[in-house]
N, C-alpha and C positions, 0 to 999 in steps of 0.2 A: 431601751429608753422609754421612760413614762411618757404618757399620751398627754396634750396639752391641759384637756379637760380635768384630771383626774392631777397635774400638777398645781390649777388656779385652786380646786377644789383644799388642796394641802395649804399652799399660802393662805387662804382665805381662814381656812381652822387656824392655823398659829399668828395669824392678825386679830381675832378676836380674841383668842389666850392672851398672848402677848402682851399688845394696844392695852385690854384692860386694869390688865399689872402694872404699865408704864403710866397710864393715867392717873389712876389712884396710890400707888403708891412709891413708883419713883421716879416721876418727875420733879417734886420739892425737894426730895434727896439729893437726887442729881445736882440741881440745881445749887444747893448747895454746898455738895460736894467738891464741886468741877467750875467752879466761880473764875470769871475771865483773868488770863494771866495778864494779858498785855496791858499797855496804857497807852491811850489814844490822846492827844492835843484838843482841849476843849475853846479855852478862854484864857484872857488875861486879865487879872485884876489887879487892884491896890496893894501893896505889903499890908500884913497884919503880923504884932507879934507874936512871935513863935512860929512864921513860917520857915519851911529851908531856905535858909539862904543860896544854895545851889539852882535853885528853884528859878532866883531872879532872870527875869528877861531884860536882860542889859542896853538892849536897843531900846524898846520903848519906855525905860528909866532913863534914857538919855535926852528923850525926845520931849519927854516931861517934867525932866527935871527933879522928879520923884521916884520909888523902889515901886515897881510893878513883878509881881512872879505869875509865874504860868502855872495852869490849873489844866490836870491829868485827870481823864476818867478813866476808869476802866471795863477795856473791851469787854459786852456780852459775849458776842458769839465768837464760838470755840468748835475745832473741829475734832469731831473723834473718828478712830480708825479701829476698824473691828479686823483681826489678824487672825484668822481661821485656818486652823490645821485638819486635809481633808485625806491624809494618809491612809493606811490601809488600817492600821489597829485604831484608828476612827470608827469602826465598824465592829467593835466588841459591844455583845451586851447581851448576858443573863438572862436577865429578869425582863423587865415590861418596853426596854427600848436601847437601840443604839449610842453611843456615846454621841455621835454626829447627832442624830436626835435631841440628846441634849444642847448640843452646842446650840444647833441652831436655834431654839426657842431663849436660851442665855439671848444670844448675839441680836436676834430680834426684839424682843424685851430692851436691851440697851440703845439701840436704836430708834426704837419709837420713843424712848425717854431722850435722845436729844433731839428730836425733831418736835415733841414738847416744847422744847425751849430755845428752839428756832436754830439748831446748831447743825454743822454740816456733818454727813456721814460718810465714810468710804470701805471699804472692803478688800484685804488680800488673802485669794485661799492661795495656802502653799503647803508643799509635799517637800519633798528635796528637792523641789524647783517652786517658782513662782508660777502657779496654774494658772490665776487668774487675776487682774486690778481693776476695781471701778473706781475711779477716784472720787473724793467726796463733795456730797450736793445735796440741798436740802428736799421734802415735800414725802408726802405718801409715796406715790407712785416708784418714787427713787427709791425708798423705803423694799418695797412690796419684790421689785426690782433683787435687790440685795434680798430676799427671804427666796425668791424664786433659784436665786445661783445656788445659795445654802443649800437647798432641797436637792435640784437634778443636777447639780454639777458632778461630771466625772471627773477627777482627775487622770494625768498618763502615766504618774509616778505610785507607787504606792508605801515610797520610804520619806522621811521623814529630817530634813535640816533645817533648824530653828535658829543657827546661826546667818543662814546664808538668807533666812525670811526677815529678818533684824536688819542685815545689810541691805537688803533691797526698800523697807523701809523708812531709812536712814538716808536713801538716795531719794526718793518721793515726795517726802514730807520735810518741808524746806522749813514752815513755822512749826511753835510747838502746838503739840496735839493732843490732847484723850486717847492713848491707847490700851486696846484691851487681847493679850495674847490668849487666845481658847486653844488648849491641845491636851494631850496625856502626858505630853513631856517626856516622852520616852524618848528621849537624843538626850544628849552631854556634849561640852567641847562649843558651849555660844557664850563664856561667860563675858570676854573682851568684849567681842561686838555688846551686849546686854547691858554695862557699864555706860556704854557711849549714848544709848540710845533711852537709856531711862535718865538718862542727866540734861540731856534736852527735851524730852517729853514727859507726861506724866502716865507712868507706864502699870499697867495691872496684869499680869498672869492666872488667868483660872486655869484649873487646873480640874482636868475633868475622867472622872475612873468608875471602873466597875468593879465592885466590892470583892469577883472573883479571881480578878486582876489578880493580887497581893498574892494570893500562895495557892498549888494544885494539890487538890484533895490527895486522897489515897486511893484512887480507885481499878487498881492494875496495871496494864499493859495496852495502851492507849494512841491513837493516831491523832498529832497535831498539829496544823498547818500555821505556820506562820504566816500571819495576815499583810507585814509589807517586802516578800521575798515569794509566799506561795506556796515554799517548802516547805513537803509534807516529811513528818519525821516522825517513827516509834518511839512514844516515851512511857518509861518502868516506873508509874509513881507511887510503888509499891517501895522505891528505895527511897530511905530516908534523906540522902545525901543530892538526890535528884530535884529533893522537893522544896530545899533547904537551899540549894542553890540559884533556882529560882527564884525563891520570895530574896534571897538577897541582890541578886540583879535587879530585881524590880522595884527593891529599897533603897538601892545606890542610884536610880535613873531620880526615884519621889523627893531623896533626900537633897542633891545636887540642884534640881529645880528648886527648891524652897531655901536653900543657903544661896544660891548665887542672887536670883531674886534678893533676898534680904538686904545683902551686902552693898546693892545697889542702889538702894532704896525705893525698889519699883512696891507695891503692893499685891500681896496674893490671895485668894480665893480657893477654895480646894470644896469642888463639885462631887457627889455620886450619883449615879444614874440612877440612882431609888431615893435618893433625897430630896431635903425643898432647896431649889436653888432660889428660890423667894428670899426665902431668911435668910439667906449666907449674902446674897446680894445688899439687902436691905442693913443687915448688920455693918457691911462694910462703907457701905455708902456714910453710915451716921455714925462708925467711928471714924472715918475721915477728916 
């Protein structure tokens, strides 16, 4: 377990990363983007033509003897729900950083961009269980809070159901919400639950990978451990058929995320741990 010190000291660096990205540049996105669904009961006024007729408030056009309609605004604040995946192949990464590394600087970034805009936040990391919930609340601290689980959280599980993170979701989150699913999506078999839960929310999947991911070189006779099982196993990636099989499993896990997603109409994002996730966020926000 990391020491407290050396844990404030990690929040405190991806609060100033973070924070400065969500300030300047996507908070008006956001804001934008993510514009309040609901409608709240304002006032009531005079008819004018052209309003709905459905609209009319028939008690106090009774009372007056005249068409009074009711006048809706719509709700600012909105809650978003950051759904982090803290499995074991969370823990893949090449080049300069861990996929979970990226996540969390994603999920922090989004975060401080609604608390910009005064909106609530919550957080579920899930494995093929539910590890952990903080349900969502406005302010820094809460903020800071949610960056610190991201960091040191262990989970007990180290495999992976994004079905069963959806259904528990689904039980939590009574209004709709801002959701944003961060994982590698390596499961299959959530599309039912995923239907339900993007039709009541407005649901985004990033999708977050390391570019070694996709297919194993050629480099012999090789020990590799599978990140959510343990199991160590010799693999020959000198055979063509070995290597081929692989990048197709790992094609059908990429492809299945990005059609089911679609079909649902949640929206997706597709991360690499050497890219800018600036742009791909930024892009998304303003085709929205």
């Amino acid at each position: 377990m990391t020491d407290t010190k050396d844990i404030l000291k990690k929040v405190r660096k991806i609060e100033i990363k973070t924070k400065r990205l969500s300030n300047h540049i996507f908070s008006g996105e956001y804001h934008s983007s993510f514009k309040g669904r609901g409608m709240t009961f304002s006032e009531v006024r005079q008819y004018q033509y052209g309003d709905d007729v459905r609209s009319i408030d028939w008690n106090v056009t009774a009372r007056y003897k005249e068409p009074f309609v009711k006048v809706f605004e719509e709700e600012r604040e909105l809650t978003m729900m950051l759904m982090v995946d803290i499995s074991g192949s969370e823990f893949f990464g090449t080049q300069s950083q861990f996929k979970r590394e990226t996540l969390t600087e994603i999920a922090a970034t989004l975060a401080f961009s609604a608390i910009q805009n005064n909106d609530k936040v919550g957080l579920i990391l899930f494995s093929d269980d539910i590890e952990l919930f903080i349900p969502p609340k406005k302010g820094r601290s809460h903020v800071l809070r949610i960056i610190r689980e991201l960091i040191e959280f262990e989970g007990k599980s180290k495999k992976t159901n994004i079905d069963n993170a959806l259904k528990y979701l689904g039980n939590v989150l009574k209004k709709k919400a801002i959701v944003f699913v961060l994982s590698d999506f390596m499961d299959t078999n959530y599309s039912k639950t995923l239907k339900i839960v993007a039709k009541k929310h407005d649901l985004t999947g990033i999708h977050i990978y390391d570019q070694r991911e996709a297919e194993i070189p050629n480099i012999g006779l090789v020990p590799m451990q599978d990140t959510e099982t343990d199991e160590i196993i010799w693999v020959n990636t000198q055979r063509k058929e070995t290597r081929a099989n692989y990048a197709k499993a790992y094609r059908e896990k990429v492809t299945y995320f990005q059609n089911q997603f679609k079909r649902s109409g949640a929206g997706i994002i597709s991360v690499c741990t050497e890219g800018n996730y600036v742009k791909k966020l930024l892009g998304y926000f303003k085709a929205k």
